[in-house]
C-alpha positions in Angstrom: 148.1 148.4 21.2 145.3 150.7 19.1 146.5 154.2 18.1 144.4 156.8 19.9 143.1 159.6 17.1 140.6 162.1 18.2 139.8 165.2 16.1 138.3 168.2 17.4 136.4 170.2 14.9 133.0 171.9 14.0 130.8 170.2 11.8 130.9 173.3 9.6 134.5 174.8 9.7 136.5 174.4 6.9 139.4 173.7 8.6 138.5 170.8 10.2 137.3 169.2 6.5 141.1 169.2 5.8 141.6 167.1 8.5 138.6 164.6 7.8 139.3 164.5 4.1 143.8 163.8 5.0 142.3 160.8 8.0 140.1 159.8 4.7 143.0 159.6 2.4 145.2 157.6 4.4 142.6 155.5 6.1 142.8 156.1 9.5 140.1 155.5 11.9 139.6 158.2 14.5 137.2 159.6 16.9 135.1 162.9 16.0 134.4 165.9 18.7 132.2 168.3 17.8 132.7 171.2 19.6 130.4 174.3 20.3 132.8 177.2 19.9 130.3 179.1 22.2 131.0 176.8 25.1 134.7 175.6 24.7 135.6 172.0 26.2 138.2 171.8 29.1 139.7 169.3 26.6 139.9 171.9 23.4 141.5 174.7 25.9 143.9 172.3 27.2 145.0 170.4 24.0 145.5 174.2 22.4 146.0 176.5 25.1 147.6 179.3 22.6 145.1 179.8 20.1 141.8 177.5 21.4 140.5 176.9 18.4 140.1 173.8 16.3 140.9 172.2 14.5 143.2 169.9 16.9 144.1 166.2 15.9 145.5 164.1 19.4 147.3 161.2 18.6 147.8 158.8 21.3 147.7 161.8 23.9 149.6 164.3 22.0 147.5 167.2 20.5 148.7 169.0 17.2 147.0 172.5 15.8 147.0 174.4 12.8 145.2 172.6 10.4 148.3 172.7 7.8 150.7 171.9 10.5 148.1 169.1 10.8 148.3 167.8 7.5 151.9 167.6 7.6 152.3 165.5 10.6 149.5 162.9 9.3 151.8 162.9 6.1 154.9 161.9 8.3 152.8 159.7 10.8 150.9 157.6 8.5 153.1 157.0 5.1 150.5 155.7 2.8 148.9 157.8 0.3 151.7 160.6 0.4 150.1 164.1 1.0 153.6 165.8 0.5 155.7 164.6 -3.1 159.7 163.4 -1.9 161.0 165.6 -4.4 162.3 168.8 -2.5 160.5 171.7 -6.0 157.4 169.5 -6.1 156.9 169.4 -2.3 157.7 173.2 -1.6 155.1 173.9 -4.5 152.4 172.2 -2.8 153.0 174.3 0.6 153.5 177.3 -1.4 149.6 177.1 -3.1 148.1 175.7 0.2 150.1 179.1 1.8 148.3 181.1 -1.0 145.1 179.7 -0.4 145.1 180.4 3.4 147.1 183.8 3.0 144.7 185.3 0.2 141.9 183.5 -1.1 140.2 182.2 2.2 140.3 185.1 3.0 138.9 187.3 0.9 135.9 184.6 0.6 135.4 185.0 3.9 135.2 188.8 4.2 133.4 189.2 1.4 130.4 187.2 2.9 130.7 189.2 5.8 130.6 192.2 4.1 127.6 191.3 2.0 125.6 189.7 5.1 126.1 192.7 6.8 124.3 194.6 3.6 126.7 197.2 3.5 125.7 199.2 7.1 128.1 200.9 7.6 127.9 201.0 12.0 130.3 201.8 14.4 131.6 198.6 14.7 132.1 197.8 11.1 133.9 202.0 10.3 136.0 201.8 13.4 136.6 197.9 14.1 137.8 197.0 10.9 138.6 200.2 8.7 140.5 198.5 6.2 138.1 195.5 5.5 135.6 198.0 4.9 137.3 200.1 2.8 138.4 196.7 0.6 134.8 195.6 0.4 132.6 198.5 0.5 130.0 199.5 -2.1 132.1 202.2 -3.1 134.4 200.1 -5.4 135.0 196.9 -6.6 138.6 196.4 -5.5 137.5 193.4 -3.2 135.8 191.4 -6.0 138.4 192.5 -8.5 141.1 191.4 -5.7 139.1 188.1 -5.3 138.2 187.0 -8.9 142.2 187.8 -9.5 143.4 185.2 -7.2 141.6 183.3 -8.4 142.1 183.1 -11.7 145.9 183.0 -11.2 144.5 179.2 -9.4 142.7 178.2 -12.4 145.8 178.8 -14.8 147.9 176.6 -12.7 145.5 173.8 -12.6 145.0 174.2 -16.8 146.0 170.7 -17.7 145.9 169.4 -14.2 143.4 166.6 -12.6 145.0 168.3 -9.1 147.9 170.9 -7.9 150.7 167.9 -8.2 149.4 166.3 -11.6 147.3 162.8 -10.6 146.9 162.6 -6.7 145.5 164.7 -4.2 148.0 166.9 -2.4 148.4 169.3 0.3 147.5 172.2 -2.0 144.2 170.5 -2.8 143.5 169.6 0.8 144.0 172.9 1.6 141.6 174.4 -1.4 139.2 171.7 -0.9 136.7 173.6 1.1 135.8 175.7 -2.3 134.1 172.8 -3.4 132.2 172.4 -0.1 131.0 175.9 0.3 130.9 177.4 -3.0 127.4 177.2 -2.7 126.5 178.7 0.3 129.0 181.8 -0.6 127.3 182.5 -4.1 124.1 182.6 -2.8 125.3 185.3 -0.2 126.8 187.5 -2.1 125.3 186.5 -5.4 128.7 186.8 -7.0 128.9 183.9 -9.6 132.0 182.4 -9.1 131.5 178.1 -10.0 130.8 179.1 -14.0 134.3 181.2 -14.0 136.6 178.9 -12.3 135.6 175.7 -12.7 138.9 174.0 -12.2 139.3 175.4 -8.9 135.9 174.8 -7.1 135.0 171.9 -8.0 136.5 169.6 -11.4 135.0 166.1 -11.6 138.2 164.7 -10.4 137.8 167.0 -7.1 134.4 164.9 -5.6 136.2 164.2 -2.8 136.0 167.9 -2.0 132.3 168.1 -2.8 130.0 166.5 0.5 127.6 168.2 2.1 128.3 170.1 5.1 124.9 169.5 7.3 125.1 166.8 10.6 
């Protein structure tokens, strides 16, 4: 009997790339739904009635969220082409730099481009609704883009010497960073800060291409 894989994602969300580029990696066939965040499907809210969000991956009926929790249950369902390392340091360092990524990096990216899109206006909704995100990335000071560029080099020294996070194959950490290649781009010409020339390790190495496909249907 065929395995049933569906994956329920946004052509653009970053989260859902991890999903498509893991599938990719192990060379599973599976169906795509794009779904309009605006206008949520019965099947989205009922396969993650906690957060409703993508990404979710449903395997033969049984949906899974969280797009790390994700990668580590195509890791365990599908063997081939190991995500994780077996040894117990090596695969603990992989969660800990995919953790890092999600926890600090993503996103200050992400508020930074809000920030700058939102040209500094400062409006009741931005002084009152989030106080401390302003305060971070405000024209004031530079502690956002200091914060930012800081993170990231601490990235680009552990990949010095490295073709990926775990030496020669694709990981979780680089699943999980992956989307820096994607939309490195787009973020640089928001917020004009140059970030590709600095870090070139972390948003895109040759040995990353994988990572870098373009995002439009």
């Amino acid at each position: 009997m065929a395995e049933e894989v569906k994956l329920l994602k946004t052509w653009s969300s970053p989260f859902g790339l991890r999903i498509v580029w893991a599938l990719k990696l192990k060379g599973v066939e599976y169906e795509t739904v794009d779904e309009d965040l605006s206008n949520k499907s019965s099947l989205l809210l009922h396969s993650n009635p906690v957060y409703k969000r993508i990404p979710v991956l449903i395997h033969n009926g049984n949906p899974i969220s969280e797009s790390l929790v994700i990668l580590e249950y195509i890791d365990q369902a599908w063997t081939q082409n190991p995500i994780l390392p077996q040894h117990p340091l090596e695969k603990a360092r992989q969660r800990f730099w995919a953790k890092f990524n999600d926890d600090t990096v993503r996103l200050f990216l992400l508020l930074y481009i809000i920030v700058y899109t939102l040209q500094f206006n400062k409006s009741i909704f931005c002084s009152q609704l989030i106080p401390s995100m302003w305060s971070v990335f405000s024209g004031e000071g530079k502690g956002g883009e200091e914060a930012l560029l800081e993170n990231l080099r601490v990235v680009e020294e552990e990949l010095k010497g490295k073709r990926f996070f775990g030496g020669d194959e694709v990981g979780l950490a680089d699943l999980a960073f992956g989307w820096l290649a994607n939309l490195m781009g787009v973020f640089e010409e928001v917020t004009g800060l140059k970030i590709l020339e600095r870090f070139p390790l972390v948003i895109c190495p040759p040995s990353m291409s994988l990572f870098c496909v373009p995002l439009k249907k």
